[in-house]
N, C-alpha and C positions, 0 to 999 in steps of 0.2 A: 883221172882227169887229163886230156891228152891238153898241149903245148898251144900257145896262139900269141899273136903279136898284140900288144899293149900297146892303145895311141892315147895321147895327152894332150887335145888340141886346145890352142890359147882365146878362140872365139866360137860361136856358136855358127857364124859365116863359115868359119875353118870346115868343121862338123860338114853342114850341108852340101862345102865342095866337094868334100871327099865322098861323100855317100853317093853325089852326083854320076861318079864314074861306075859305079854300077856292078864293084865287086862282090861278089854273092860270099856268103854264109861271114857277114861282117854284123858287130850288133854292139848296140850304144848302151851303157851302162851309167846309172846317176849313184843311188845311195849302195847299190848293188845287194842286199840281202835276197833278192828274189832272184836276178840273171847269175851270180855266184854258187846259188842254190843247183837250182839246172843242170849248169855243166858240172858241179859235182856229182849231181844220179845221174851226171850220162844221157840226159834228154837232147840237149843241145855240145854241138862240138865249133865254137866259132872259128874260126882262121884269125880275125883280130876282134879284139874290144875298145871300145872308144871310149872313155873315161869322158862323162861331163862332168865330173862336181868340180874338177880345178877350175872350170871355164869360169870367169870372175862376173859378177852383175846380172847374176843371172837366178838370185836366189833373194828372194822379196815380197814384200808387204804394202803395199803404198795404195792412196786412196785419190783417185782420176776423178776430174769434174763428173764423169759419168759412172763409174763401177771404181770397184776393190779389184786390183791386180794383183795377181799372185804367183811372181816367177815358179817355173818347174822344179827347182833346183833348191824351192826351199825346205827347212828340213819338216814332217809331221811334227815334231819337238817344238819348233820356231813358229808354227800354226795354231798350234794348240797352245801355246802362253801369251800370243797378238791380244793384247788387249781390244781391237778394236774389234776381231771378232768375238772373244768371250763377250764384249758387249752388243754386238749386232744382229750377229750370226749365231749364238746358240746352238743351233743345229749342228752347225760346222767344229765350234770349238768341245760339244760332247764326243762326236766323230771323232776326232784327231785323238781326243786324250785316250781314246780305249782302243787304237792300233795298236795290237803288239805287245811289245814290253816297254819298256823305259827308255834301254839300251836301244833297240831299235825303232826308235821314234826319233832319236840323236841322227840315225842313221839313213832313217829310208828319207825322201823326197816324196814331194806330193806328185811328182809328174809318174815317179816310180810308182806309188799307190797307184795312182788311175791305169799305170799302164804292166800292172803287175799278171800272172796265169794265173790258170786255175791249180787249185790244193786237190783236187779229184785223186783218189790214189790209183786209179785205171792211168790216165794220163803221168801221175809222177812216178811210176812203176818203169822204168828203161829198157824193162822185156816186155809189156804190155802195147801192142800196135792198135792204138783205139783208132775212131774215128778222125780226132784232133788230129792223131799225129799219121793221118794218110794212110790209114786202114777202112776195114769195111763196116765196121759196128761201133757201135757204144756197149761196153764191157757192163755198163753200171742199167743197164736197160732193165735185165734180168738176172744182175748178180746181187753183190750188194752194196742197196742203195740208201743209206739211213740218212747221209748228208747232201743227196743232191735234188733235183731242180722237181718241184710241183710244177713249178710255172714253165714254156718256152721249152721244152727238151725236146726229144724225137730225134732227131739226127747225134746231137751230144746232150746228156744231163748234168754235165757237170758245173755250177753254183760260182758266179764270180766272187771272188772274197774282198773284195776294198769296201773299205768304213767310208774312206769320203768319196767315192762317188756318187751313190743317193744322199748324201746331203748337200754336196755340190749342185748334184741336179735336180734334188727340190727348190735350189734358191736361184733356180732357170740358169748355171751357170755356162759362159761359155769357154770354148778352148780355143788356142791362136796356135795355129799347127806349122811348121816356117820348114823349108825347104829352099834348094838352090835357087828357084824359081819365083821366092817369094813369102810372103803368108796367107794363110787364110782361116778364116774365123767357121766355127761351128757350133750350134748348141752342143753342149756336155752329152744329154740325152742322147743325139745324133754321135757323138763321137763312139758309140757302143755298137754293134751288129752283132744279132742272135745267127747259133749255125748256120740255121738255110742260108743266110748270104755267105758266110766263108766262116766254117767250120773251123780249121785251122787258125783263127785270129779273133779276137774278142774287138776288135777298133779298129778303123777306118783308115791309118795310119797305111800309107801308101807306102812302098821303096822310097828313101832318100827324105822322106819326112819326120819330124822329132816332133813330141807337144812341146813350145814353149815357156807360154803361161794358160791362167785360168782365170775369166774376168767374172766377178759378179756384181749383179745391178745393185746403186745403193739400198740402204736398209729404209724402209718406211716405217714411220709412226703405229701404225696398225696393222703389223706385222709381228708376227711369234712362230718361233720353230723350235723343234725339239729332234733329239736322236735318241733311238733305244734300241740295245740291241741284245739280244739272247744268245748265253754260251755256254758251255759244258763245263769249263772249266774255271775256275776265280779267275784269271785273267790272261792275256795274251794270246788270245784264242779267236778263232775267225767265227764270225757269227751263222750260229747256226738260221738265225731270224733275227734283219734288224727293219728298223722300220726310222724313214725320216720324213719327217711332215712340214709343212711349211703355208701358215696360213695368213690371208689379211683378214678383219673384223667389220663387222658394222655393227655397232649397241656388239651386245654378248655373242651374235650369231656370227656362225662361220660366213663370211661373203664369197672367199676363193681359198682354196685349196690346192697343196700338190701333196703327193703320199708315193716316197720310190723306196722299195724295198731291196734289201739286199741277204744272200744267204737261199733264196729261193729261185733262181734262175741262172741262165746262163750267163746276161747281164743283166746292171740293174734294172727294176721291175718297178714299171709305176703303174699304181693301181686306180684306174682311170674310173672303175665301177665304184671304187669305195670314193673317190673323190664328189661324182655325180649325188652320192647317200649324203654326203657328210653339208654340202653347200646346204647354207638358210638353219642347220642344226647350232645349238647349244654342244660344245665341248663336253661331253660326257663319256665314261668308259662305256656303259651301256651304248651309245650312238657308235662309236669307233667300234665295237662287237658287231654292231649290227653292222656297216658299211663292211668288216670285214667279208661278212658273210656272203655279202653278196659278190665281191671280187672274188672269193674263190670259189665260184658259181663257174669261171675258165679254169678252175686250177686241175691237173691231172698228174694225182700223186702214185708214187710206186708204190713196189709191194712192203715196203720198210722205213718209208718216210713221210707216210698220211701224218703222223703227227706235229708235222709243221703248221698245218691248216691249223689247229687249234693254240698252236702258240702263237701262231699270224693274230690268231682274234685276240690275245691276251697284249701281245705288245703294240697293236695296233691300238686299243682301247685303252690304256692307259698314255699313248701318245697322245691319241685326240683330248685324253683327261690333262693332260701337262700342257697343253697350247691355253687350258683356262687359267 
């Protein structure tokens, strides 16, 4: 691991002035399990790292006339025990509790989850020149592909791993992204870009831009959501297939619906076809099988990961059964 300067700025203005001047191979670090990672295999070599977590006020829970604000800087640990989500948010507080381990759920941030790489091992390989990292191919096209993308691939396959981003973005959530220039607001969904637009970056996050916070609209009455997610391993393991759903009701029947997956794409994946199945249905696993079915009517799996499609239908059906 080669040598880099360590900054410790006292505001989040500090941060954006300095990224303002425009010095290259600089990169801002929150709970750091994932940018610490990297430059140990040698993926990345910064010249400086910017410590946010000292920055103070910047790590929070609070509930706005309008939405639930959720500083960058708070910990997945601190998200996952918020009573206000275990009681609103469901979706969000099963998310958080099955990040990782324990110890790093103390540690990561939620700005860090949303804005974490890919676990691809073509990409985490430091002799591997994929696509991502400004090569000509994706390695996992025709190597092998057991954990990467049915959905969204061709240029890269490789599978974004964050637990709360599809459940953030089933609860339409947005993000406040601040820079020297300002802030500005985007949906969650939008804060993602698949290869075709920039292969090299999973988010929208310009030079000189940090995500903030993550705002989501209050909880309604007739509203239920759930997270489920599939892994190889009993725990701390990135989802091979998760699925987060997030519905309002009229009587028993679904009224509206969101359904974003994660584990099966480059970013998260909302499944717009199985949303279309599921509106005016009764909560059933049998119905959630069936609208899977039909979402992976686009899916285009490889020679060693078709059987995602079938776990898709199993955890997506048992989601739609958990919103009853």
């Amino acid at each position: 691991m080669s040598g880099f300067q360590y900054g410790k700025p006292a505001s989040l203005e500090e941060v954006t002035a300095f990224l303002a001047q425009g010095q290259p191979n600089v990169h801002v670090m929150a709970g750091g399990t994932d940018l610490l990672g990297e430059i140990k295999e040698g993926l990345i070599a910064p010249e400086v790292v910017i410590d946010l977590k000292a920055i103070p006020g910047h790590a929070y829970i609070k509930k706005d006339p309008d939405a639930i604000a959720i500083g960058a800087l708070t910990t997945v640990a601190d998200l996952a025990e918020e009573t206000m989500i275990r009681q609103d948010y469901r979706v969000l507080h099963e998310a958080a509790k099955v990040v990782a381990s324990p110890q790093l759920r103390n540690m990561g941030t939620v700005g860090g989850n949303l804005c974490q790489r890919p676990r691809c091992w073509y990409y985490r390989n430091a002799e591997t020149v994929c696509s991502k990292k400004g090569g000509g191919r994706c390695f996992a096209e025709k190597g092998r592909n057991k954990y990467h993308a049915i959905f969204g691939g061709g240029i890269c396959y490789a599978v974004y791993p964050s637990d709360l981003a599809p459940a953030l973005i089933s609860l339409e959530a947005k993000a406040v992204i601040a820079s020297a220039k300002g802030e500005r607001v985007v949906a969650l969904g939008d804060f993602y870009a698949p290869p075709i637009v920039n292969v090299r970056r999973e988010n929208i996050l310009a030079p000189g831009e940090v995500l903030k916070e993550v705002r989501i609209p209050l909880h309604r009455p007739n509203e239920k959501s759930t997270y489920l997610k599939f892994i190889e391993r009993g725990s701390w393991d990135f989802a091979v297939v998760s699925v987060a759903a997030k519905a309002s009701f009229s009587g028993s029947a679904i009224q509206t619906i969101r359904v974003v997956c994660g584990g099966v794409a480059p970013v998260p994946w909302r499944l717009k076809a199985a949303e279309d199945a599921l509106r005016g249905s009764k909560p059933t696993e049998a119905v959630g099988r069936q609208a899977a079915v039909k979402a992976l009517a686009n899916a285009r799996p490889l020679e060693e990961n078709a059987y995602k499609a079938d776990i898709l239908k199993t955890v997506l059906g048992r989601a739609v059964a958990a919103l009853a």
